[in-house]
N, C-alpha and C positions, 0 to 999 in steps of 0.2 A: 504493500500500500504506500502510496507518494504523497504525502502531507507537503502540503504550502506550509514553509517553516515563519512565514508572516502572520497565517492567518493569526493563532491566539492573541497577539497585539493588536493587529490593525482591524479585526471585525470585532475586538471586543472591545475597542476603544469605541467604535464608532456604536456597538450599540448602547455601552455606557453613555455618550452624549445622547443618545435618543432619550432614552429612559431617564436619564439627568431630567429630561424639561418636564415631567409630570410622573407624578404617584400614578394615577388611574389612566388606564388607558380604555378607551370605549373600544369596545368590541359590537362593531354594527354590523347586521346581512339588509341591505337594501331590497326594499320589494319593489319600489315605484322610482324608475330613474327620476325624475324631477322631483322628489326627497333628497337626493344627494346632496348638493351645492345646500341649501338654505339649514340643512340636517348638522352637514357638518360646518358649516360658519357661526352654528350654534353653541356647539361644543368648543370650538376655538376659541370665540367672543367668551364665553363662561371662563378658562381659563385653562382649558385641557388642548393642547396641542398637539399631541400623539393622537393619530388615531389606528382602527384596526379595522379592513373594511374585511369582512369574508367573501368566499366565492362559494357561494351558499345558493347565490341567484343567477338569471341569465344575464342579469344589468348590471352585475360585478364592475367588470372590467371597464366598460365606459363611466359608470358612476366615480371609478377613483380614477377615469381621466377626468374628468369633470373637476372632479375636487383639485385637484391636483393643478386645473391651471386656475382654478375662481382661488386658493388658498396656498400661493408660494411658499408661504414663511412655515405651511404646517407641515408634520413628519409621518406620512401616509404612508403606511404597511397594507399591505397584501394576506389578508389571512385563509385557512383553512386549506392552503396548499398541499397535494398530495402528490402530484409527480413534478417531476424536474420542465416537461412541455410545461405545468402549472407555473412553474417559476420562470420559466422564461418569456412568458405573458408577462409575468408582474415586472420583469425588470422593463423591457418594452415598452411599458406605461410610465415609466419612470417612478416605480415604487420607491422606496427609501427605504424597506426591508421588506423583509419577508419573513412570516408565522406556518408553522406546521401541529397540526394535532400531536402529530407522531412523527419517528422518522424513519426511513428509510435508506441500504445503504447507499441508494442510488441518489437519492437528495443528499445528503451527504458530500458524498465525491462531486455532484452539480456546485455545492456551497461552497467548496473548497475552491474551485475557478472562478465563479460569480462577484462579480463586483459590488452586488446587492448582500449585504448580511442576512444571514438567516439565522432567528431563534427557534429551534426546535423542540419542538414538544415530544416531551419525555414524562414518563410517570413512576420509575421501580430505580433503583442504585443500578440494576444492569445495563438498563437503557442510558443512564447519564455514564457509566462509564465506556459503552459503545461511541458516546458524541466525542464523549475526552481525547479517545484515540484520536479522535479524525482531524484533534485539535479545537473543539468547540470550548467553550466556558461559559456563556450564558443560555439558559434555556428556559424554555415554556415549561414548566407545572402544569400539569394538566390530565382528565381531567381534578384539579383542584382538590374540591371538597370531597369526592367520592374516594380521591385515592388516599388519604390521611391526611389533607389539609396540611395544615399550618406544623404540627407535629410531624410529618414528613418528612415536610422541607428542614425542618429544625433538626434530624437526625442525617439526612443526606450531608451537613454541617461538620460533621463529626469525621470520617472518612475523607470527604472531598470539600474543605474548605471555603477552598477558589473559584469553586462553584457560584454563581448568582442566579437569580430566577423571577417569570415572571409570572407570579400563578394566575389563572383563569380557569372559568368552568364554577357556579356556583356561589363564586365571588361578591359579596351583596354589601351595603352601607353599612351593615350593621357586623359582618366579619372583616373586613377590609384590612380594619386596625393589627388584628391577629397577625396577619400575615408579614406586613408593611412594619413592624415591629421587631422581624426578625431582622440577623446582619448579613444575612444571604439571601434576601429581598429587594430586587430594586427596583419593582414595582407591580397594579396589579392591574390585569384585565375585566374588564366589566360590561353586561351589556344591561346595566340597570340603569345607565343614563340615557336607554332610548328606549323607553317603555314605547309599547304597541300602540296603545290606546294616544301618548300624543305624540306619534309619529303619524298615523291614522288621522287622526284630527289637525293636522301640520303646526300644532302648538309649539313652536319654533321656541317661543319667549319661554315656557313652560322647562325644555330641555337648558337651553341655556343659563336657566337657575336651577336644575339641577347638577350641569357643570360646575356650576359657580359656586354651588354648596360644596360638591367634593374636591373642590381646587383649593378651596379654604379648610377643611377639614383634614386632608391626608397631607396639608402640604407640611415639611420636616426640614 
């Protein structure tokens, strides 16, 4: 196996700046492309800059072009990525990273060349030490609350230190802190800042306070 002897520095500096500009990261799957642009200008203006769009829907990919030219200054990930074709969409788009449930050794070796960082979702100490090899150090939690939570990640701490993470899956206002409190946390995904009911109702103003609660709440 050929490791890029750069990667550990250079993709995990660069996803350390991502996740430097906010605790919470929204985890959004767009239904209606023209939710896009006003969806996420909402969360920005609130105070949450990262965002995480999934490819959950057919309006993916145009939705975080959208975003992506109405919102320069924001850091727009590509979620829910499953193969390497998946990620080479998202760099195309001009993603700023890329999210994986899980990984694969084929995403993997893709990440390893990719100029786009990839955080990979991992859930068991085997899987985070398969990433280790490949040269990774930050990863997705996931999913989150079902796989041990916050106590988890807090023992993966113990073995593999250097390890950072960004749990999702579960993730709600009221555990956030849990997580976000550990020293091998550097931030969390959430998709309870686009409740249904006012994305549905386009309560634009509605999301944007609730951005602006958890930008005030989690920020450290």
């Amino acid at each position: 196996m050929t490791i890029d002897k750069q990667l550990p520095s250079t993709r995990t500096t660069e996803l350390d700046s991502i996740c430097l500009k906010a605790e919470v990261i929204p985890v959004i799957t767009i239904e209606r492309i023209e939710d896009a642009v006003p969806l996420a200008r909402a969360l920005v203006e609130g105070g949450l800059p990262v965002l995480e769009i999934t490819l959950r829907t057919d309006c993916a990919l145009e939705a975080i072009r959208r975003m992506r030219e109405a919102l320069p200054g924001a850091s727009i990930g590509v979620g829910t990525v499953l193969t390497p074709a998946q990620y080479r969409q998202a760099e195309q788009i001009g993603a700023d990273f890329v999210v994986t449930p899980g990984a694969t050794e084929a995403l993997y070796r893709y990440g390893v060349e990719s100029s786009v960082p990839m955080l990979p979702g991992i859930s068991t100490i085997s899987e985070l030490m398969t990433g280790w090899q490949y040269g990774y150090r930050r990863f997705k939690f996931f999913p989150a609350e079902s796989s041990g939570g916050a106590k988890a990640i807090k023992s993966f701490g113990g073995p593999i230190p250097e390890a950072r993470f960004c749990p999702t899956g579960g993730i709600t206002v009221d555990n956030a802190e849990d997580y976000l409190k550990l020293p091998n946390v550097m931030c969390v995904g959430g998709s309870w800042l686009t409740p249904q009911a006012l994305v549905e109702a386009e309560d634009w103003d509605g999301i944007r306070e609730l951005a602006r609660q958890a930008a005030e709440r989690f920020h450290h």
